[in-house]
C-alpha positions, 0 to 999 in steps of 0.5 A: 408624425413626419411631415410630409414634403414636396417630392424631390423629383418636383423640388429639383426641377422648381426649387433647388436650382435658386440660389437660397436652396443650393445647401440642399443640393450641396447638401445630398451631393456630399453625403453621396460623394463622400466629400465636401460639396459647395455649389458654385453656380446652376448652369444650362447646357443643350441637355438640360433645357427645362421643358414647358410640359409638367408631365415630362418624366425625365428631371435633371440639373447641372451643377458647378462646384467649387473645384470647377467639376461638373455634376449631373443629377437626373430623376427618372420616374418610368421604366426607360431600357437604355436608360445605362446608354443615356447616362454614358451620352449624357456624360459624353455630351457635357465633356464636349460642351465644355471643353473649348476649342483649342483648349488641351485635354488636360482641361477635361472637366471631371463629370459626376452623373447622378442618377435618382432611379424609381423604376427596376434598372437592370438587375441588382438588389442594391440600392446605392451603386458606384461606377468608376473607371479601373484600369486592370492589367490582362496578365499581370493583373496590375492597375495602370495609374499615373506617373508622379510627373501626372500626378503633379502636373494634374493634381489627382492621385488616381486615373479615375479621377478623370473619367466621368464617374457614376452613381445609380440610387434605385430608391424603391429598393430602398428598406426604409431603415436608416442606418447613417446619413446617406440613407437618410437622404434616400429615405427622404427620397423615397417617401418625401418625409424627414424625420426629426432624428434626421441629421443628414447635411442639408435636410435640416434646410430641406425640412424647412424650404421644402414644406408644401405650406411654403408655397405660394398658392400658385407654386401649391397648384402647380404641385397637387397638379404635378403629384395628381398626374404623377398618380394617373400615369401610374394608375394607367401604367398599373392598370394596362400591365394587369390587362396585358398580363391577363389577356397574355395568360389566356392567349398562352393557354389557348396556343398551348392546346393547340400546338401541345404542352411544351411548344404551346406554352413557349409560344403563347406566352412570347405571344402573351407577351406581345399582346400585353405590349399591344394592350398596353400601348392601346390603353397609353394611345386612348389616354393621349400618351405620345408615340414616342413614349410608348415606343419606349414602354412596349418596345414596339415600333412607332408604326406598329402603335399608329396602327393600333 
């Protein structure tokens, strides 16, 4: 039976940043990106600061390879609608941060932006998906590419090799069958297990390093303590759906009656809704989850929930 490892989200934000287990990282990058990736440096910038707080549901890291490009790995666990909008400033902020001043827009560096999602995004049945940007002509349906004199002075091929390009891994929409080595590291993403068979760049590494018997006994507490809130936060946010839902239905039904079938039902169920919302952000509120948090989780506004 497959050993059960330390949860990536918890790895990337403790273990992967030493230099010792940048071959993990390097390792996942290259199945993903389809090339070669040697991890040049771990850097710092205003959007990756690690934060004091175990709890904190956003992960994320930033790395240097080789070639000088700059590749942004997030882990998020909770449900965040403007998540797509997060990822475009994220990219947008690091262009900026490392472009000097007075430096030419020729020195742009190329930006990856891994996503590493175990909440629905947006709709899609997928679990591995690609942006990059593809100019199109409007009449002559043509692609707009780069001249030779470009192609030379700037050593690319092809103008999306300049904008930032994006990869979203919806893990939970993941089969669990493996059929090459990049589903191999989802599988890994997914369950926390690699399997003997596994011969993914870089899992042969993580298999050893990212044992829990590996840790220090220090490092081990503060792991079981990080998957048992892991487990509260969703145990909360399963329970609080299923009042929501079910104090929503019986709301529904009773609007339905009174203001008939069709009108009734439309409206109790918007009103369901609503105090599905209410109901979870009353539990979230009990259980000392801040405001912004819920904000984010219920939609409603920052007074709504202070008036709970």
């Amino acid at each position: 039976m497959p050993q059960t490892h330390i949860r990536f989200d918890w790895a990337i934000k403790k273990l992967l940043r030493n230099k010792a287990n940048h071959v993990v990282l390097a390792g996942f990058l290259s199945e993903l990106l389809g090339k070669q990736i040697k991890i040049q440096s771990i850097l710092e910038s205003e959007s990756n600061q690690q934060a004091q707080d175990d709890k904190l549901n956003r992960v994320d890291i930033l790395a240097e390879n080789d070639q000088g490009e700059l590749i942004l790995i997030e882990v998020q666990n909770s449900t965040e609608q403007d998540y797509f909008h997060r990822m475009l400033y994220g990219t947008a902020k690091l262009i900026t941060e490392f472009l000097e001043k007075g430096e030419p827009y020729g020195k742009v560096k190329k930006v990856y932006s891994v996503n590493v999602v175990y909440f629905s995004l947006g709709q899609g049945d997928d679990y591995i998906y690609q942006g990059k940007l593809d100019f199109r002509g409007l009449h002559l349906e043509d692609r707009l590419g780069l001249s030779i004199k470009q192609q030379q002075l700037f050593n690319i091929q092809e103008v999306y090799e300049i904008f930032p390009e994006y990869y979203v891994i919806k893990v939970n929409n993941f089969n669990d069958v493996a059929k090459n080595t990049l589903d191999e590291w989802i599988y890994f993403l997914k369950r926390s297990q690699i399997k003997e068979e596994f011969t993914a760049l870089g899992l042969a590494e993580a298999k050893e390093n990212l044992l829990v018997d590996s840790l220090s006994e220090e490092e081990r507490a503060n792991y079981l303590r990080f998957m048992e809130n892991r487990r509260y936060e969703i145990s909360i946010i399963e329970s609080s759906r299923s009042e929501g839902r079910l104090d929503g239905l019986a709301e529904g039904r009773q609007q339905g009656i009174k203001e008939g079938i069709e009108q009734g039902i439309k409206e109790g169920i918007e009103q369901g809704k609503q105090l599905q919302n209410i109901n979870i952000a009353r539990t979230f509120k009990l259980k000392g989850i801040d405001i912004e948090t819920i904000a984010e989780a219920t939609g409603l506004s920052r007074t709504e929930i202070e008036e709970l």
